[in-house]
C-alpha positions, -999 to 999 in steps of 0.1 A, spaced: 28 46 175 54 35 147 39 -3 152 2 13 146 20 30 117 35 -6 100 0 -23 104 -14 7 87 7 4 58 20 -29 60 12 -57 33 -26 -69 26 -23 -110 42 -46 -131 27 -40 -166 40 -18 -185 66 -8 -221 58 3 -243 86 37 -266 92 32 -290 65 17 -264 40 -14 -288 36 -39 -266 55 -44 -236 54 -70 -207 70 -80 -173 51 -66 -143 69 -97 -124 92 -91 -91 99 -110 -77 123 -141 -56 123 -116 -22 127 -93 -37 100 -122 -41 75 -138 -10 82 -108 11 72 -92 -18 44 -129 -9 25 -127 28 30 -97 26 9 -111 5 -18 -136 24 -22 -117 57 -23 -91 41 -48 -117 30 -71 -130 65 -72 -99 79 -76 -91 57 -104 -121 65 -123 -120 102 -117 -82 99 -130 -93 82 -161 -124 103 -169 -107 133 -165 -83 128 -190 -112 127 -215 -128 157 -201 -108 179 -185 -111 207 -212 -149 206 -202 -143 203 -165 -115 234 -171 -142 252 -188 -167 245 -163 -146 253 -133 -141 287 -145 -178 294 -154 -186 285 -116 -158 306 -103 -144 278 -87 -111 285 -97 -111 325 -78 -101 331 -45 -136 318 -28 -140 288 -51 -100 278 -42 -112 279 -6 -137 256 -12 -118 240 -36 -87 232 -8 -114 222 21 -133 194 -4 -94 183 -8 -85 186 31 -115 164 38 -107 139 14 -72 137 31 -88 136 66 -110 108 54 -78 86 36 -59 96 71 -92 87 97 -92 50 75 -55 41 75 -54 49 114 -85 29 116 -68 1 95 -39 1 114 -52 1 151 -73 -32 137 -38 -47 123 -25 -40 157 -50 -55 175 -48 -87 154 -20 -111 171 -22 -132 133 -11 -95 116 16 -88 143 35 -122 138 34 -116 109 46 -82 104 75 -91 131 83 -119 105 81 -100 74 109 -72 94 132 -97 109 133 -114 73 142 -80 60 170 -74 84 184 -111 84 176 -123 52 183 -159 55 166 -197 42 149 -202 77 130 -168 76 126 -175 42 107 -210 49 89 -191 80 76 -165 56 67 -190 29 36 -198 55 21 -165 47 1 -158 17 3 -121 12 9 -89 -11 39 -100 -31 58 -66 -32 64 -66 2 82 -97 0 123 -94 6 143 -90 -21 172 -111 -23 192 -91 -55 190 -55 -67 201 -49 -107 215 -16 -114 211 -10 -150 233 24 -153 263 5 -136 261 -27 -160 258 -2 -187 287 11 -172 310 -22 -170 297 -34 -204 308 2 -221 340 -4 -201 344 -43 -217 348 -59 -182 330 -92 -176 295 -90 -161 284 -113 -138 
């Protein structure tokens, strides 16, 4: 179940180069992995647009709501089960997503990859994950700043570095 639950949220892969890194073959999900990957396009695109429509309008939407009475006891009820299903629906296309990552041996070496570089961060993992042509936040980071504690040794006059 946790391995359903790293393909579901694991890193979009787009392409796999081989050895030399002079070919290289797009990344095919499956049918499962598509299914659910477009479910949550498509939600995310009209969640983005709600978002940015709403800050324009929300006095009229405000306004509207309380006309309708959707913001009483009854319309709050109705209110929370539009929002449940929406959940159910995000929920139903990440399991879907994941099941298909899982099924996908391409996905699974990679994910296995992408962990093992993130426990033993080293040059050969490094080269390894270099083959793989996906999301780049996921990639490993190698070195963390922390700005309050070089504020902190500047403020102090010790060297930084």
């Amino acid at each position: 179940m946790a391995e359903i639950y790293r393909c579901a949220v694991g890193p979009q892969l787009y392409r796999i180069f081989t050895k030399n890194s002079r070919q290289s073959r797009p990344y095919e999900g499956n049918t499962l992995e598509q299914c659910g990957s477009g479910v949550l396009r498509a939600l995310s695109l009209a969640w983005s647009v709600c978002y940015s429509t709403s800050l324009l309008t929300a006095p009229a939407i405000g306004f509207y709501l309380v006309r309708k009475g959707l913001l009483s006891h009854a319309g709050l009820v109705s209110l929370s089960r539009f929002i449940g299903t929406g959940l159910m629906v995000v929920f139903g296309a990440l399991c879907i997503r994941g099941y298909g990552r899982f099924k996908n041996q391409d996905y699974r070496v990679f994910l296995a990859l992408l962990e093992e570089t993130r426990m033993n961060n080293n040059e050969e993992n490094k080269k390894r994950l270099g083959l793989y042509d996906f999301s780049f936040e996921a990639w490993p980071v190698d070195y963390k700043w922390n700005e309050s504690k070089a504020k902190f040794l500047a403020a102090s006059g010790r060297m930084i570095g």
